[in-house]
C-alpha positions as CSV (number, residue, x, y, z in Angstrom):
1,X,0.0,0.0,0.0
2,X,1.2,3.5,-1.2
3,X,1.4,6.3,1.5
4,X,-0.4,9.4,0.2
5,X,1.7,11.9,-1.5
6,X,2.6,14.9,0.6
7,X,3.9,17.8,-1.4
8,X,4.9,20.1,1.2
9,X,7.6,16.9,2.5
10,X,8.5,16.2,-1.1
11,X,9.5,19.3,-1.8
12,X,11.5,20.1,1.7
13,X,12.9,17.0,0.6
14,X,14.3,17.7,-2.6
15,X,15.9,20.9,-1.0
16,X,18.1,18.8,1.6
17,X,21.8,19.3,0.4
18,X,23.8,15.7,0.2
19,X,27.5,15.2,-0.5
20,X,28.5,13.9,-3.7
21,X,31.3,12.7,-4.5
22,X,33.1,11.7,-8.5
23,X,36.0,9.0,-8.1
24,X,38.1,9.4,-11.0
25,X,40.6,6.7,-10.2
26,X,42.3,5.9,-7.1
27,X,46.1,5.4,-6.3
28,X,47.9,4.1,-2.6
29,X,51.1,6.2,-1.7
30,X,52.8,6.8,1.2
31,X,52.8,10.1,3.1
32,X,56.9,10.3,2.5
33,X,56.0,10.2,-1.3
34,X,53.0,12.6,-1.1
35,X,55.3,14.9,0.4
36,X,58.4,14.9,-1.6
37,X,56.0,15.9,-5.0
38,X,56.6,19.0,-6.5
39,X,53.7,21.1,-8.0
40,X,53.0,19.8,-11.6
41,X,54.1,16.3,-10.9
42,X,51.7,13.2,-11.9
43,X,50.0,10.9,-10.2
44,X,49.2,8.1,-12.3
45,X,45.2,6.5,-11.3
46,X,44.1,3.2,-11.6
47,X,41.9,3.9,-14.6
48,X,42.1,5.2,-17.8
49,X,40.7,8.1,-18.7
50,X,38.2,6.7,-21.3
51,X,36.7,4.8,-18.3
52,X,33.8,5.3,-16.6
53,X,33.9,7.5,-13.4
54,X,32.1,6.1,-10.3
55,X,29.3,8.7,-8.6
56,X,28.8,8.9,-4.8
57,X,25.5,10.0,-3.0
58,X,26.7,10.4,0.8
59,X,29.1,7.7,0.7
60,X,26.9,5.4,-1.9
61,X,28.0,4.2,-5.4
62,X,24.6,5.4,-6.8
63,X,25.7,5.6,-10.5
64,X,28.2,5.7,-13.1
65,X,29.4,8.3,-15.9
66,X,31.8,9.8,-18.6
67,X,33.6,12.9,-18.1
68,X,32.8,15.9,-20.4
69,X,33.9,19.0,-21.1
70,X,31.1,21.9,-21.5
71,X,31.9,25.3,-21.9
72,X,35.6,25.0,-20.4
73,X,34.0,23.5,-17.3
74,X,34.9,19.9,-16.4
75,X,31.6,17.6,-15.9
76,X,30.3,14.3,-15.8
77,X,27.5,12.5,-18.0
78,X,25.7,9.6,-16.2
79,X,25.6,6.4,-17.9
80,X,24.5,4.2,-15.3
81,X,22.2,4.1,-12.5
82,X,23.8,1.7,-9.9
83,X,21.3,-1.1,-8.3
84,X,23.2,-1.9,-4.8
85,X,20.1,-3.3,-3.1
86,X,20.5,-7.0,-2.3
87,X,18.1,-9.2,-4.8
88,X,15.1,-10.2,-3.2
């Protein structure tokens, strides 16, 4: 049974801020080697660039996506919704 809808709530709702969070790649290095870098140096990711980036929703993989460029602005296209909940 469906709850009845509630506009007011659905639209306090929708104005709740939540972190999120694009993973481009990730890469383990020790805090000696962070330090000795010098600005411009690379750190090579665990992905490729082509790749798909990983989108997080307050700590939850909730989708997957492409980055773009729009307007000299860096972005990210979704391509995926992510299904985490266990199957039934």
């Amino acid at each position: 049974m469906t709850e009845p809808r509630n506009p007011a709530l659905e639209k306090m709702l929708l104005d709740v801020p939540v972190p999120v969070e694009v993973v481009l790649g990730e890469v383990r290095i020790s805090l000696e080697e962070l330090m000795a870098m010098s600005p411009g140096e690379i750190v090579a990711l665990d992905r490729q660039t082509q790749e798909p980036v990983d989108i997080y929703v307050s700590g939850r993989l909730m989708a997957r996506g492409r980055l773009v460029v729009s307007n000299g602005e860096l972005g990210v296209t979704l391509s995926e919704i992510v299904d985490a909940r266990p199957a039934a």
